[in-house]
N, C-alpha and C positions, 0 to 999 in steps of 0.2 A: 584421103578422098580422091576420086577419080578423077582426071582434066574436066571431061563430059560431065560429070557433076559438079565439081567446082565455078566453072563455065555457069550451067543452070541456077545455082546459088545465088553467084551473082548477079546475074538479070534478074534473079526473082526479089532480090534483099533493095537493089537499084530501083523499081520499079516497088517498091513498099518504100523507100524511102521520099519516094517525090508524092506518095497517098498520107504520111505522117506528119507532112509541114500542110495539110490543107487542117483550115482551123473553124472556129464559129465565132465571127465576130458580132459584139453589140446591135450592131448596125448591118443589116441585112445588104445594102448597098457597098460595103468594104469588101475587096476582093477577098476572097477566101483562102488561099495561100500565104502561109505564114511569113511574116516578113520579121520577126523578132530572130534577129543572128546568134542570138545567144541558146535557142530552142533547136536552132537548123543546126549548129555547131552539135551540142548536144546531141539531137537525134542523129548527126553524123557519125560521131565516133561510137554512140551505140550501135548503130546499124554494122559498121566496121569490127567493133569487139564480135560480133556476129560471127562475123562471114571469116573472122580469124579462128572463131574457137571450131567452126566447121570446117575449116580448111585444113587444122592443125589436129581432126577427129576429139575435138572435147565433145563438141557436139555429135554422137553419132546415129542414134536411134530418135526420131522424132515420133512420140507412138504417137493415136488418135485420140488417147485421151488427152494428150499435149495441145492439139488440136482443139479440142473443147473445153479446156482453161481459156487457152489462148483466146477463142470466140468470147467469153464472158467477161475479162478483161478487156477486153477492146470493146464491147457492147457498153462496158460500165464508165469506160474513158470517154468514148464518142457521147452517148448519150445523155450522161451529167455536163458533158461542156456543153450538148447541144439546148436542154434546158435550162439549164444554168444562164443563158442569157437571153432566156424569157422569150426565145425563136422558136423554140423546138418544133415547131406542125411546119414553120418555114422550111428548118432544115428537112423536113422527111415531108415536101410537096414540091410537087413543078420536077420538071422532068432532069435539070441539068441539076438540081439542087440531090434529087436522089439518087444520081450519079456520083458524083460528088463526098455522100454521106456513105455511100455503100463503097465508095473506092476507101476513102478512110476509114472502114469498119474491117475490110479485108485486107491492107495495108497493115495495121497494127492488131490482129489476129496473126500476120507471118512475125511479127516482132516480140509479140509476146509469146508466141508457141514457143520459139526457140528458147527465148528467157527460160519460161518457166523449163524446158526440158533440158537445159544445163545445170539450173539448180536444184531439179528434181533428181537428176543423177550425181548430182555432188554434194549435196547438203550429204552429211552425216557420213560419207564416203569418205571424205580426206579427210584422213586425221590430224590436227590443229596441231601443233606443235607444244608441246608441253613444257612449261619449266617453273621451278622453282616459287611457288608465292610469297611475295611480301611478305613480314610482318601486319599482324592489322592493325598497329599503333603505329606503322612508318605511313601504310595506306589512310589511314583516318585524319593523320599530323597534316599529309599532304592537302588531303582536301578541305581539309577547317584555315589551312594559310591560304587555297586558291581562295575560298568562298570571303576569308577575313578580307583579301583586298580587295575583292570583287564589291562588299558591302559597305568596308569602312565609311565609305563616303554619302552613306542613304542615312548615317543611323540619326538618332535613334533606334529608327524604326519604320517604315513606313504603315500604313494601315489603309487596305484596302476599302473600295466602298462598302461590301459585304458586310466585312469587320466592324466601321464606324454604326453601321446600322445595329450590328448585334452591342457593340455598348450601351447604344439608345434602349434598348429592351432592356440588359441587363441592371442597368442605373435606375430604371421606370421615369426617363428625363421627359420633363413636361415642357412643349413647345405652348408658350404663353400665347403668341399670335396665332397663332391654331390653337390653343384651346384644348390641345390634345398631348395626351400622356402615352407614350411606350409601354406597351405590355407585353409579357413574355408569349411567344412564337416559336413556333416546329420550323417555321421557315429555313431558317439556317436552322444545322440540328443544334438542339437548346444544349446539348453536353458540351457544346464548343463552345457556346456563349458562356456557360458558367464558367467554364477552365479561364477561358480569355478574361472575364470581367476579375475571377479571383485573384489568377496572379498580377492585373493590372493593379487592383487595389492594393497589395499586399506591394505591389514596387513604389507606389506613389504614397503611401504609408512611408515608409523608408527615406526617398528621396525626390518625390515630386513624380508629377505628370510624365516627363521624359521617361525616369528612370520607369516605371509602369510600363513603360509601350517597348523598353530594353529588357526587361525581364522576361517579357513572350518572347520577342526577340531569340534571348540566348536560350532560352526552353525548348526552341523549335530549334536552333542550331543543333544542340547535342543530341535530342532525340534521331532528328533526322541524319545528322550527319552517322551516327551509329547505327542507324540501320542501314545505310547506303554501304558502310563499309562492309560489312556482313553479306549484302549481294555483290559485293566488287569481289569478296573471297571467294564467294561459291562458284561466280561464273569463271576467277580463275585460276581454281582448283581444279575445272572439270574440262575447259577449253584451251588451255595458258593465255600465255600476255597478250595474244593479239586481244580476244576476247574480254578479259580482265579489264586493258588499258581503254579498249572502246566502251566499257561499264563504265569506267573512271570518267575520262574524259563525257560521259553523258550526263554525269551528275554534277562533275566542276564546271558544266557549261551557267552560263546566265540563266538557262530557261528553269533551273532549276533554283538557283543561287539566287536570283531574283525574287523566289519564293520565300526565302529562307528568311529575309529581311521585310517583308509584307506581312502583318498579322492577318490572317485571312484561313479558314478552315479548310483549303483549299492542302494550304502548306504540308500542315500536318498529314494528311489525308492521303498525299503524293506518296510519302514514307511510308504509312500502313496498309497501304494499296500494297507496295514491293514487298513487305515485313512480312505479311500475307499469302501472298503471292509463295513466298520462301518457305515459310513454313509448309506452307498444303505439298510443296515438291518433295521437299526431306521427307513426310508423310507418306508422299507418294510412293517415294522410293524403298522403306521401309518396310512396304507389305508385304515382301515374300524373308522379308529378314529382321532380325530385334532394331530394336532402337529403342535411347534414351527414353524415360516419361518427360524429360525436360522439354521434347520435341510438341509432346502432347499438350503440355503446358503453356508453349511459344505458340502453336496453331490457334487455342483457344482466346489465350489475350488479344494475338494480333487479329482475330476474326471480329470478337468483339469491339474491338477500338474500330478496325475497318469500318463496320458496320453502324458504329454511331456515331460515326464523323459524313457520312455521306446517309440521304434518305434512305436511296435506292440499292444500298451496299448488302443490306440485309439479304435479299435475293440470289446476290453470288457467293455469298458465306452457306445458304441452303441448299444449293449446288454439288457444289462444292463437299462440305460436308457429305451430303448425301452423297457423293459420287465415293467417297470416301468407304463409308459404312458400308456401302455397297459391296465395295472392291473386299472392306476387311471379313463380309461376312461371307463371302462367295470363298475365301482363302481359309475362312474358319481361322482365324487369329487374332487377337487382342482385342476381343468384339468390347470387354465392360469400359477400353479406354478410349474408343472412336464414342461408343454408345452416350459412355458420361458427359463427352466433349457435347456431342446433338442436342443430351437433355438440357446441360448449361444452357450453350446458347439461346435456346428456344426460350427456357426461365426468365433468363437476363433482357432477352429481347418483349417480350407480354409484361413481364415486369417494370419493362422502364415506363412502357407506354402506360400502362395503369398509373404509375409515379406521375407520369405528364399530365395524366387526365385526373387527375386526383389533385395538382396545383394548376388545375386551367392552363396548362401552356396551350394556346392556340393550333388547329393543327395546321398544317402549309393549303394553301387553298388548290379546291381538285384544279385549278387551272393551270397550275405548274403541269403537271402530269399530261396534259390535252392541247399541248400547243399543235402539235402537228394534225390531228384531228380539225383543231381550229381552225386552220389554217386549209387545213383541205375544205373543210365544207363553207368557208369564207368566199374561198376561191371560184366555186360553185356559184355565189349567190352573187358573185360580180358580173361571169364572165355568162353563164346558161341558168337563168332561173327556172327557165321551161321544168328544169328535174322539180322543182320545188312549189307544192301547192299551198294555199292561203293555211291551214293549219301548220304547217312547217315552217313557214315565216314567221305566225306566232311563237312558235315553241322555242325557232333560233331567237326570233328578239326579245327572249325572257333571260336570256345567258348573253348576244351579243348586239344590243341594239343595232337596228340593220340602218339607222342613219351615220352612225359611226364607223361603221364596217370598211368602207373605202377609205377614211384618212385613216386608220391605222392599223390597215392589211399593208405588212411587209414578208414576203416569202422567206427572207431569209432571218430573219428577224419576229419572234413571236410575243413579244414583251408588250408591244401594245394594243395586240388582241386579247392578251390577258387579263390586263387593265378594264376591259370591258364587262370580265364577268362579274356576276353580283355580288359573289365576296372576291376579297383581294388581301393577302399577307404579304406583297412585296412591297405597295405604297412607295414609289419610285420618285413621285410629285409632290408636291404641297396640295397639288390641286386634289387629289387623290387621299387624301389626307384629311381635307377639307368635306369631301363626302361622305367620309367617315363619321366625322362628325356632325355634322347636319342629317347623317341617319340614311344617305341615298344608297349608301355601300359598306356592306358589313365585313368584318375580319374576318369574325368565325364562321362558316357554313353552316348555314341552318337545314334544317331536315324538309323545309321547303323547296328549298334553292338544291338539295340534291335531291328530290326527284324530278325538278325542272330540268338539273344536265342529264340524268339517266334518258330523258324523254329529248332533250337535244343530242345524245349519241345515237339514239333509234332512229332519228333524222338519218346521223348522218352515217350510217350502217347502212340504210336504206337505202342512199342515194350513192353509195360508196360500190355499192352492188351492180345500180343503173348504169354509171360512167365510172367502172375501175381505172381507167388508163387515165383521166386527170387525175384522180388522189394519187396515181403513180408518179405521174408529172410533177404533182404539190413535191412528194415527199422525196423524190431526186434533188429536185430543185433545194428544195429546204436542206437538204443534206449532201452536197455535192460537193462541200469541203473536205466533210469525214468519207468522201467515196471517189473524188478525184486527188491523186497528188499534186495535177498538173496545174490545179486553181488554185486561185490567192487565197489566203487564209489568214484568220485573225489572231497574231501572239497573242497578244493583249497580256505582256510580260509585263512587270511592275519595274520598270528600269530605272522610275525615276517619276516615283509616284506621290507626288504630296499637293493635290489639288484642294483647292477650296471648296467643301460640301456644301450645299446650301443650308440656310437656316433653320429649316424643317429636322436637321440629319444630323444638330451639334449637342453631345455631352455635354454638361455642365463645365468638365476641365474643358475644354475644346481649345479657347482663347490662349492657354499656358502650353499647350503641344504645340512643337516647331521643330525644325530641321536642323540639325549641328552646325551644317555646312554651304555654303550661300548658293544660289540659283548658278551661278556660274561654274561650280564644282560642280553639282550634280549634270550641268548639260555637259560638260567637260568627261565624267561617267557616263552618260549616256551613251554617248558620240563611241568609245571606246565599247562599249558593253554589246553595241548594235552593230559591230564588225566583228565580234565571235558569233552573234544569233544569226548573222548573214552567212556566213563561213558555209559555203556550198554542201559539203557533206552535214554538216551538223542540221543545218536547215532542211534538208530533206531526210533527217532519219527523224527529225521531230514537228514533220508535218504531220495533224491529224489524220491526214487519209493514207502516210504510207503505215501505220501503225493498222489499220483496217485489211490494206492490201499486203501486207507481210502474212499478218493472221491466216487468212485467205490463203495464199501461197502456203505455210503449212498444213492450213487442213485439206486443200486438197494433195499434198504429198502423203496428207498420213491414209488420206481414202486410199490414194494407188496400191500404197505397199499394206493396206487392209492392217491396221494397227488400232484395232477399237480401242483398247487402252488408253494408248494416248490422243487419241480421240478425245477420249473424257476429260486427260490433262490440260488440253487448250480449250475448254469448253467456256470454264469459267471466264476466259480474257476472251472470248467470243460473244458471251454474253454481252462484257464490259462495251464492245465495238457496236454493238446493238442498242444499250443503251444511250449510246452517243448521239443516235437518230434519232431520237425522241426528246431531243432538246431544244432549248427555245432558239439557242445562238448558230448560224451555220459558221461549219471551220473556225469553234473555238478553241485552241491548245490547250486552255483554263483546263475541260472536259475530258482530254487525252492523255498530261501529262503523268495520273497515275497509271494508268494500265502500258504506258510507256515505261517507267519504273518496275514495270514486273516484266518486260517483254524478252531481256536479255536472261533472265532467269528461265523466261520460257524455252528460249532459242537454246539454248546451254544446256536444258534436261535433255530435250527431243536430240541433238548433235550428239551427243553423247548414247544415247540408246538405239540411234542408228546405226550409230559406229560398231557397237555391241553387236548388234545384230550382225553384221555385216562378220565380223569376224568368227563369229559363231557358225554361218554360212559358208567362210572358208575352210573350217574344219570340217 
C-alpha cells in the first residue's frame, strides 16, 4: 500500500474506532462512551489487525458489495443493542442522540466492510494445511476420557426440568394434592419420553432409581460421542488438524459435555442435528459421482431421528430432502434411492402422528409456536391501543386476558404470555395445574379455542400492517441474543444441575434419586467447568448469535462468487437460525447448540469446494 493510503487508513480506522466504543446504556442518562476496558481493548486490537492486514496488502480490494454487508451488519449490531435496552426511539431522537447513533452505524460499517472483505477473499483461498487423521478409536478414546472427567462428578445423572416433566407423563403419576394425573403430551416429543421412561424402567428393574437415570446417562454417552467422532473425521479429513482439533475441542468443551450427563431431549437431539447434518453433505457430495447405499441409509435414519427428537425438525428434513431430489433429478441419477428416502420419510412422519392421535397423546399447545406474535401484539395493547378497536379487544381477551397482559409481558421472555392462552401443555405451576383441573384451562385445544387464535392472529396481521416498525422493535428486541454476539446471553449449561422440583413435578421414585457426590464436589465442578465455558474463544464461537452471523457471512460469500449450489447447502442451517427467532427464550444456547454441531461440517464442505474451485480457475 501506498504512504498516501496507508496515512488515509489510518485516520479512517482511528476515527471508526472512537464511533465503536460509543454504546447504549440502560439508562438514558449514562454517558454513552464505552467505558468496559475489556471491549475498548478488544475493539483495539481489532481495529489494529485491520490496519495491519491493509498495510501488509491482505486486505486489497474492498468492492461495494463489501460495503453493503458491512452496512447490514452494523445496522444489525447497532440496532438490537439499541432495542435491546428498551431505548430504541431514545436512541434514534433528539439531535446529539442521532449523531451519536449514526456516528456508530458508520463507525462499525468501516469495521465490518473490511472484516468481511478479508474473509471473503480468503475463506477457501488458503489452503489448510493437511495431515494425516487419527484413528477414530484414538479420536473417540480421547473424548469419552475428556467428557468421563468432565461428568464423573454429576453422576448419576442429572435430569433436567424438561426431562423430570416427561417422566410425570410417562409414569401417568398422580399429584394427590392437585387431584391431577399426567397424561401423555407432544409437548416434549413423546418418542423421547418413551425412549427415556423405557430405559429408565429397565435400569431401576435391574438396580434402582440411580441405576435408571445412569442407564440414559451411558446411552446418550455412546450414541453421541460416536457420532461426534464421525464429524471430527470428516472435518479433518477435508481441512487437517487445525480444523479437526477445533471440532474436537468443541465437543470436549462443557457446553457440550454438560449435555451428555443431563437426561434431557435436548442431548440427544445435539447429536442428530450433526449426524444429519453429515450425512445430507456426503449426499451432497455424491451427485455428480457413486456412492455407497449405506450413505442412503445413514441420511434416512439420522433424518428420521432428527426429526422426532425436535417438533419443528421435520421441516428441515423436507428441505433438505427436497433440495436433494431436486439436485438428483436435474443430474438424472440415482433418482429410485433419493425418491424412496422422500416416500419413507413422509410415511414415517403421517404415520407417527396418526400413532399419536390414535393413543391420545396430546398435541403441544398452538401457544408454543406464537410467542413472538404474542408478544408483538401484547406490546401493542400496552404501549398504543389507539390501533385496537373494542372488537379486537374481545377477540385478544379470549386467548390473552388483557387484565393479565401487563404482569406477564416480558419481551425477552414468552413463557408467561403463554400461560395465558386457553389451552396450555407446559403447565410450568401448580397454579396452572390447578386450572386444569377446576376446568378454567384445558390441555388439548379444542376446535373452539382454535378459531378463537385464527381470529386473534387476524388481529394481529392487521395491526402488524398498521404499525410494522414495533412488531419489528418486538421481534429485534425478543431476539437480539440470537442476532447480536456482543449481548449477554443465557448458557443455561447443566453444570451442576440437581435442583429441587416442586411437588406438582415429582415421580413416584423422585424421594430415592440423589447425587453420588455431596454439594461441595459438585460446586468444586462447577467452579472448574465455568473457566472452560468462559475461555474467551470458546465463549464466543458458542454464542447464539455468532452461529447466525457466521451463517450470514457464508451466504453472503456464496451470493458474490454466485454459487447456487451451495446456496442450497447452507439453506437448511439457515433455516435452523430462523427458527431460533421464533422462540420463547432470547439468547438461549439450549436452541443453538445443535445447528452448532453441524456448523463445522458446514464450514469444512464450502472450504473445501472453494478451494476446488479456485484451483480449477488456475488451470
Amino acid at each position: 500500500m501506498s504512504k498516501s493510503r496507508n496515512d488515509y487508513w489510518l485516520v479512517v480506522l482511528a476515527i471508526a474506532l472512537l464511533g465503536i466504543n460509543i454504546n447504549y446504556p440502560t439508562d438514558s442518562q449514562i454517558l454513552r462512551i464505552n467505558s468496559n476496558p475489556c471491549y475498548s481493548l478488544l475493539f483495539t486490537l481489532w481495529v489494529l489487525i485491520l490496519f495491519q492486514g491493509l498495510r501488509k496488502g491482505k486486505i486489497r480490494l474492498v468492492l461495494k458489495y463489501d460495503w453493503f454487508v458491512g452496512l447490514i451488519f452494523s445496522l444489525l449490531y447497532c440496532i438490537t443493542f439499541a432495542v435491546n435496552n428498551n431505548l430504541g426511539k431514545t436512541y434514534f431522537n433528539g439531535g446529539l442522540n442521532i449523531v451519536f447513533t449514526t456516528f456508530s452505524i458508520l463507525s462499525w460499517m468501516i469495521v465490518y466492510t473490511l472484516t468481511f472483505s478479508y474473509v471473503r477473499c480468503h475463506f477457501g483461498i488458503v489452503s489448510l494445511s493437511t495431515s494425516i487423521t487419527p484413528k477414530m478409536v484414538y479420536i473417540w478414546l480421547l473424548l469419552a476420557v475428556i467428557w468421563g472427567i468432565s461428568i464423573i462428578g454429576l453422576l448419576p445423572g442429572q435430569i433436567s426440568w424438561d426431562g423430570m416433566r416427561q417422566f410425570c407423563e410417562f409414569d401417568g403419576t398422580h399429584i394427590a394434592k392437585l387431584d391431577f394425573t399426567y397424561v401423555p403430551t407432544n409437548h416434549h416429543p413423546w418418542i423421547t419420553t418413551i425412549i427415556f421412561g423405557t430405559l429408565f424402567n429397565i435400569g431401576k428393574s435391574m438396580l434402582g432409581v440411580n441405576f435408571g437415570v445412569f442407564i440414559i446417562i451411558i446411552v446418550q454417552f455412546i450414541i453421541s460421542s460416536i457420532i461426534y467422532t464421525f464429524v471430527i473425521k470428516y472435518v479433518w479429513q477435508r481441512i487437517g488438524k487445525f480444523g479437526g482439533l477445533f471440532t474436537f475441542i468443541l465437543f470436549a468443551s462443557p457446553y457440550f459435555s454438560s449435555y451428555i450427563v443431563t437426561i434431557d431431549k435436548s442431548t440427544l437431539y445435539y447429536a442428530f442435528t450433526a449426524w444429519f447434518y453429515l450425512m445430507f453433505a456426503k449426499l451432497f457430495e455424491s451427485i455428480n459421482r457413486e456412492t455407497k447405499p449405506w450413505n442412503y441409509i445413514g441420511y434416512c435414519v439420522s433424518a428420521l431421528l432428527f426429526s422426532l427428537f425436535r417438533n419443528d425438525a421435520f421441516l428441515i428434513v423436507i428441505v433438505a430432502t427436497t433440495i436433494l431430489l431436486c439436485l438428483f433429478i436435474k443430474n438424472k441419477v440415482r433418482l429410485v434411492w433419493i425418491a424412496s428416502v422422500f416416500i419413507f420419510l413422509l410415511g414415517i412422519h403421517f404415520g407417527w402422528n396418526a400413532y399419536l392421535n390414535q393413543k391420545q397423546v396430546i398435541k403441544s399447545s398452538p401457544s408454543e409456536a406464537l410467542t413472538i406474535p404474542t408478544r408483538q401484539l401484547s406490546n401493542i395493547y400496552l404501549t398504543d391501543k389507539d390501533y385496537l378497536n373494542k372488537a379486537d379487544l374481545e377477540k385478544i381477551n379470549k386467548i390473552t386476558p388483557l387484565s393479565q397482559i401487563k404482569s406477564k409481558y416480558n419481551v425477552n421472555n414468552g413463557d408467561g404470555l403463554k400461560s395465558l392462552y386457553p389451552s396450555d401443555t407446559f403447565l410450568n405451576t401448580d397454579y396452572l395445574i390447578e386450572d386444569v383441573v377446576q376446568h378454567k384451562l384445558s390441555m388439548a385445544t379444542t376446535k373452539k379455542e382454535e378459531k378463537e387464535i385464527v381470529e386473534y392472529l387476524k388481529v394481529w396481521a392487521k395491526v402488524g400492517v398498521k404499525d410494522p416498525v414495533s412488531y419489528i422493535q418486538v421481534y429485534l428486541t425478543a431476539n437480539s441474543g440470537y442476532l447480536n454476539p456482543f449481548i449477554n446471553y443465557n448458557a443455561s449449561l447443566f453444570l451442576d444441575y440437581y435442583p429441587k422440583v416442586g411437588y406438582f413435578m415429582q415421580p413416584s421414585w423422585y424421594k430415592r434419586y440423589h447425587a453420588l457426590f455431596s454439594n461441595e464436589t459438585r460446586q468444586n465442578i462447577y467452579t472448574i467447568l465455568s473457566i472452560f465455558v468462559m475461555f474467551p474463544p470458546l465463549a464466543i464461537i458458542c454464542n447464539p448469535a455468532t452461529l447466525a452471523w457466521v451463517s450470514l457471512v457464508l451466504f453472503f460469500i456464496l451470493i458474490k462468487k454466485r454459487l447456487k449450489k451451495e446456496l442450497l447447502f447452507i439453506l437448511p442451517l439457515l433455516i435452523m437460525c430462523i427458527l431460533f427467532t421464533i422462540t420463547s427464550v432470547n439468547g438461549y444456547t439450549r436452541y443453538t447448540l445443535g445447528a452448532l454441531a453441524a456448523l463445522p461440517i458446514v464450514i469444512s464442505y464450502l472450504w473445501v469446494k472453494l478451494t476446488s474451485l479456485k484451483k480449477v480457475k488456475e488451470k
